[in-house]
C-alpha positions as CSV (number, residue, x, y, z in Angstrom):
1,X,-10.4,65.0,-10.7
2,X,-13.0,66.0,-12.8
3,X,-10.6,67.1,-15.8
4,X,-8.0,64.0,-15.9
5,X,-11.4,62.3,-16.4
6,X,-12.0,64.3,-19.1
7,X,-8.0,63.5,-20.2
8,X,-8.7,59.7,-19.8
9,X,-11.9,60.3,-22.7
10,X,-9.3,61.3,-24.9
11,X,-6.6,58.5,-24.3
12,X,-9.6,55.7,-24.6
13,X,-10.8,57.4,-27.8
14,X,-6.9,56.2,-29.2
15,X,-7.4,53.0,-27.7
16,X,-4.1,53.9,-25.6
17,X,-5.6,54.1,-22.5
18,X,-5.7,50.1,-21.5
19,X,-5.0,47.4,-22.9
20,X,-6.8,44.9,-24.1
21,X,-9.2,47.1,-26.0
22,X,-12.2,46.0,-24.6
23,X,-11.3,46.9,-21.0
24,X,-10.0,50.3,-23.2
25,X,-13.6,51.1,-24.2
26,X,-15.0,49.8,-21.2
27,X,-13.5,52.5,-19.4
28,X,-13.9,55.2,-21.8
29,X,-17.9,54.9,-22.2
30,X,-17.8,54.7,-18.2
31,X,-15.4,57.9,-17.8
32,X,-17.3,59.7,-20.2
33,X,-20.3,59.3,-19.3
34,X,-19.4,60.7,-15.7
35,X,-18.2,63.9,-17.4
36,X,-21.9,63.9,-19.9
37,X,-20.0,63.0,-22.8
38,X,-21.1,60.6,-25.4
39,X,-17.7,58.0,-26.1
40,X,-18.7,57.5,-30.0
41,X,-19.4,60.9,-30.4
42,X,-16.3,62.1,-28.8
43,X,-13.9,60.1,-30.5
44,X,-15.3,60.9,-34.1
45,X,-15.1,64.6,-33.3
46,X,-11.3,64.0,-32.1
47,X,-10.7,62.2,-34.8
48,X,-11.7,65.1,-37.4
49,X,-9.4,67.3,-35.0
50,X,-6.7,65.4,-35.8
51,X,-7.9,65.0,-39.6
52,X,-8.1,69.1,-39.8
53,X,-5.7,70.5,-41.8
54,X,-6.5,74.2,-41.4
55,X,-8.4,76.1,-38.3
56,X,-11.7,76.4,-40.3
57,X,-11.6,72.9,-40.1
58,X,-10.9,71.9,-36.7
59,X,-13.6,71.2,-35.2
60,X,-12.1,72.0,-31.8
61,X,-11.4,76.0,-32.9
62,X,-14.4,77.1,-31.3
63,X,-12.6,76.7,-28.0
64,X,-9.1,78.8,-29.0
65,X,-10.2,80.3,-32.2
66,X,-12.9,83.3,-30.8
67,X,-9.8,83.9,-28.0
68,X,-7.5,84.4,-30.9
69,X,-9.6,86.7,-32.7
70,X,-9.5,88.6,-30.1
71,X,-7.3,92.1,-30.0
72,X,-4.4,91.3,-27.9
73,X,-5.0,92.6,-23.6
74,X,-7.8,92.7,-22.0
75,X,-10.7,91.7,-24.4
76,X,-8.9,88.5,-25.3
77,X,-8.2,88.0,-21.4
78,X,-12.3,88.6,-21.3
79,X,-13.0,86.0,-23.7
80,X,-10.8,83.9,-21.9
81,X,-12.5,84.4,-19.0
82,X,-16.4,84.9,-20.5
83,X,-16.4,82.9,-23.5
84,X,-17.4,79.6,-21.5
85,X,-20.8,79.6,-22.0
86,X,-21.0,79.3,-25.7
87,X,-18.5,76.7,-26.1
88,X,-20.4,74.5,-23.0
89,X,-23.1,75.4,-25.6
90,X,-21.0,73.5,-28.5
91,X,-19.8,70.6,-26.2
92,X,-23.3,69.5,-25.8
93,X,-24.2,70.1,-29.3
94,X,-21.0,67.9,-30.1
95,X,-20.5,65.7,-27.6
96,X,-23.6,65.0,-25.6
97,X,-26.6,62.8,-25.8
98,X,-27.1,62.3,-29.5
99,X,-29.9,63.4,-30.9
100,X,-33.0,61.1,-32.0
101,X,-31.5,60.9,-35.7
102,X,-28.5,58.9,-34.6
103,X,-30.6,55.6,-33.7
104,X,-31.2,54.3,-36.8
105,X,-30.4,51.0,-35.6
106,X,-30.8,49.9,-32.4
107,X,-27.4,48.4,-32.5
108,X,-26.4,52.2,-32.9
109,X,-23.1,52.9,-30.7
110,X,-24.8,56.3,-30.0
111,X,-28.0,54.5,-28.4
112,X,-25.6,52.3,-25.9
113,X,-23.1,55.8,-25.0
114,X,-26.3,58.1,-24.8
115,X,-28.1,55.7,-22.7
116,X,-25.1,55.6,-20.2
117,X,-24.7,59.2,-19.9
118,X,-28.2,59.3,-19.1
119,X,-27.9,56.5,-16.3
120,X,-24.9,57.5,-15.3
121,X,-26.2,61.2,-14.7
122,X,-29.3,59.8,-12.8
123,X,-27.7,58.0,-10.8
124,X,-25.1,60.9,-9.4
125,X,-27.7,62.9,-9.1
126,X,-29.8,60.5,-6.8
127,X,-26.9,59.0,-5.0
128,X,-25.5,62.8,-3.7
129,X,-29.6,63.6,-3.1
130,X,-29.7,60.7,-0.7
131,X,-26.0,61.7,0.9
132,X,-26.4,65.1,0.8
133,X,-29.5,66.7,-0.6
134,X,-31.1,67.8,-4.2
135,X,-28.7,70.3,-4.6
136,X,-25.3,68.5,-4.0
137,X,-25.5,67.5,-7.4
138,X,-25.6,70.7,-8.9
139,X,-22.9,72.5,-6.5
140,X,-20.6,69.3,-6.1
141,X,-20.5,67.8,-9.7
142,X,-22.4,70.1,-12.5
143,X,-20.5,73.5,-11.1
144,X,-16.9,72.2,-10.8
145,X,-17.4,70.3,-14.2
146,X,-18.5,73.6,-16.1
147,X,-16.4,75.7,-14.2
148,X,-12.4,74.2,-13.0
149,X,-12.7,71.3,-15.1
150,X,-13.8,73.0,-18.5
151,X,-11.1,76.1,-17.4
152,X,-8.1,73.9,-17.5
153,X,-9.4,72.6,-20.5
154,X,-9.7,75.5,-22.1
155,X,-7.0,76.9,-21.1
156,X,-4.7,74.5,-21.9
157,X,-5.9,74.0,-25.4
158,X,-5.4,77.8,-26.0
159,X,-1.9,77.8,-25.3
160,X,-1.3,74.5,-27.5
161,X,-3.1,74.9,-30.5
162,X,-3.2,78.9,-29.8
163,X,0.6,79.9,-29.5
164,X,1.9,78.1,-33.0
165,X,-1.5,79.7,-34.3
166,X,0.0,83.4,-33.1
167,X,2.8,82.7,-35.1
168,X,1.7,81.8,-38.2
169,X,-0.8,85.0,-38.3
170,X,2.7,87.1,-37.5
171,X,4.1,85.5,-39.8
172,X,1.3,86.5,-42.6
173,X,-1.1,83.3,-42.4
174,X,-4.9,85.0,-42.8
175,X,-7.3,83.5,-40.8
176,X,-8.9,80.8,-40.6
177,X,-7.2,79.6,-43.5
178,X,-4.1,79.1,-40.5
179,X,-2.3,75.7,-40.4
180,X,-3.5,73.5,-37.2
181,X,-0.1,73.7,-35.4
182,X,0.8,72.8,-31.8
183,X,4.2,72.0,-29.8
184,X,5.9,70.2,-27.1
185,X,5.4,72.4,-23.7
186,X,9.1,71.2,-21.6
187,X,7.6,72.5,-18.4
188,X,7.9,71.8,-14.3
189,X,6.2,69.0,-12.6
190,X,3.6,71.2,-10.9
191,X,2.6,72.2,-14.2
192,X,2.5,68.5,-15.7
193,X,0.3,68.1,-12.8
194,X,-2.5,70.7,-12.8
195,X,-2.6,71.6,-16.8
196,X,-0.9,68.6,-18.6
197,X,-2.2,64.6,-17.1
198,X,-1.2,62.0,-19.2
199,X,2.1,63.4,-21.0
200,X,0.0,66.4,-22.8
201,X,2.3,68.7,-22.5
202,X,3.7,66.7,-25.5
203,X,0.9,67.8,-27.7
204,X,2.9,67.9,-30.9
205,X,4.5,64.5,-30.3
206,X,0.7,63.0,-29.2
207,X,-0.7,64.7,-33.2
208,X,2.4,63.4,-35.1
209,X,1.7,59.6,-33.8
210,X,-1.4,60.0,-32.0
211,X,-1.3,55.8,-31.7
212,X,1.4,56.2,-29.0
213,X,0.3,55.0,-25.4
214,X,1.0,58.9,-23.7
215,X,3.5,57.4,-21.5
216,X,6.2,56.9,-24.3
217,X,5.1,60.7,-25.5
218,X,8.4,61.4,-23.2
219,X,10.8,59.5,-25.3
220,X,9.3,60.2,-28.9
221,X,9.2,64.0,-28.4
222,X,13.2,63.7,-27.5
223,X,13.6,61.4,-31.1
224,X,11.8,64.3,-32.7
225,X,13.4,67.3,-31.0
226,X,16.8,65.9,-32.2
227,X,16.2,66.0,-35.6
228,X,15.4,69.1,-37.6
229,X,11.4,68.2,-38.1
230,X,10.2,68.8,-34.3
231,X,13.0,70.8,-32.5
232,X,11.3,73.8,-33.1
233,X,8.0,72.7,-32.0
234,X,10.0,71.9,-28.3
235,X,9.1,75.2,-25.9
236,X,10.6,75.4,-22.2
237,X,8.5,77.7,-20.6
238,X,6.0,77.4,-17.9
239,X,1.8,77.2,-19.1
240,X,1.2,80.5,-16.7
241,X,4.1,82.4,-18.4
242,X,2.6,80.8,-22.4
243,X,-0.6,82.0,-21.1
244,X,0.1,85.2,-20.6
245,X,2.2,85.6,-24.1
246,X,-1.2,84.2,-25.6
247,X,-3.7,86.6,-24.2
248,X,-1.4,90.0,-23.9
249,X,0.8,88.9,-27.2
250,X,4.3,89.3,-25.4
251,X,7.5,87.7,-26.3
């Protein structure tokens, strides 16, 4: 549950999520600040993603990047595994409550988002005391959050942006100067379900257009993979089997 929240944050950020707009934002500041993420802040960090041009730009590598660099086998597989904790480190430091220097104004955007992750937090936290106990908030929200939730994410991302990124260093790009690539996973429903909510499996298709609502993702990757600019960026595979050509560099 916890990560098609986090999938929500990033169709709100487009303003695809609902329509009107406000109801749109509405939505977004209240689903991020479930998850502890500031709305403003998010969507201008997603927004240089989608600006980036090259990996030492995007200011998403630190999640696929440090895998990458990895030797192929087990120590990327570890970093996989292990290398949670420093990028929960650069979530916060991106994403969370902004820091003092971003109220200049009090009609700051940053003072309204920070201030509802703060209430929002507050009040989980109280509401499972009083259900449950102190700790229900740490075991039954904070844990899953930094654990299942941020995994799919993480893992999902590395098999998007990570795969094309492979390619081009095969191929002879040096790194980081590597072209911020992705492609259109044609997977199984079970797969759609658990690693790709809201059409993401179409990743190539959401960065060519990113204005498309995610439920048309469908149709436009089809337009593209007919014609000779996307078909290759169209992969049938399952995101286990990706996965596993990722971390052990298998064909």
């Amino acid at each position: 549950m916890q990560y098609r929240i986090v999938m929500s944050v990033h169709e709100a950020s487009h303003r695809t999520l609902f329509f009107p707009i406000w109801i749109n934002e509405a939505v977004g500041i209240f689903h991020a600040s479930l998850v502890g993420i500031t709305f403003v802040r998010y969507r201008q960090q997603h927004q240089a993603h989608h600006q980036a041009k090259e990996v030492d730009n995007d200011p998403d590598a630190y999640i696929y990047e440090p895998i990458l660099r990895a030797p192929a086998g087990i120590r990327r597989v570890a970093i996989w595994l292990f290398g949670m904790v420093p990028e929960i480190v650069e979530k916060i430091r991106q994403k969370g409550v902004a820091p003092a220097t971003a109220f200049a104004s009090h009609k700051s955007p940053n003072r309204l988002h920070s201030f509802c992750v703060l209430v929002m937090q507050g009040g989980l936290f109280v509401a499972l005391w009083f259900l449950l106990g102190w700790w229900a908030y740490f075991a039954l929200w904070v844990a899953p959050l930094l654990t299942v939730a941020l995994m799919l994410n993480r893992t999902r991302v590395t098999i998007e942006h990570g795969l094309p990124q492979l390619e081009s260093i095969v191929a002879g790009g040096a790194y980081p100067q590597v072209r911020v690539d992705t492609i259109d996973i044609l997977t199984n429903p079970f797969d759609r379900f658990v690693f790709a909510p809201f059409a993401f499996n179409f990743h190539y298709t959401h960065h060519k257009i990113p204005s498309i609502p995610h439920y048309n993702n469908t149709r436009l990757s089809e337009f593209f993979g007919s014609s000779d600019e996307g078909g290759s960026h169209r992969i049938r595979a399952s995101y286990p089997a990706l996965l596993v050509q990722v971390l052990w560099g298998s064909k």
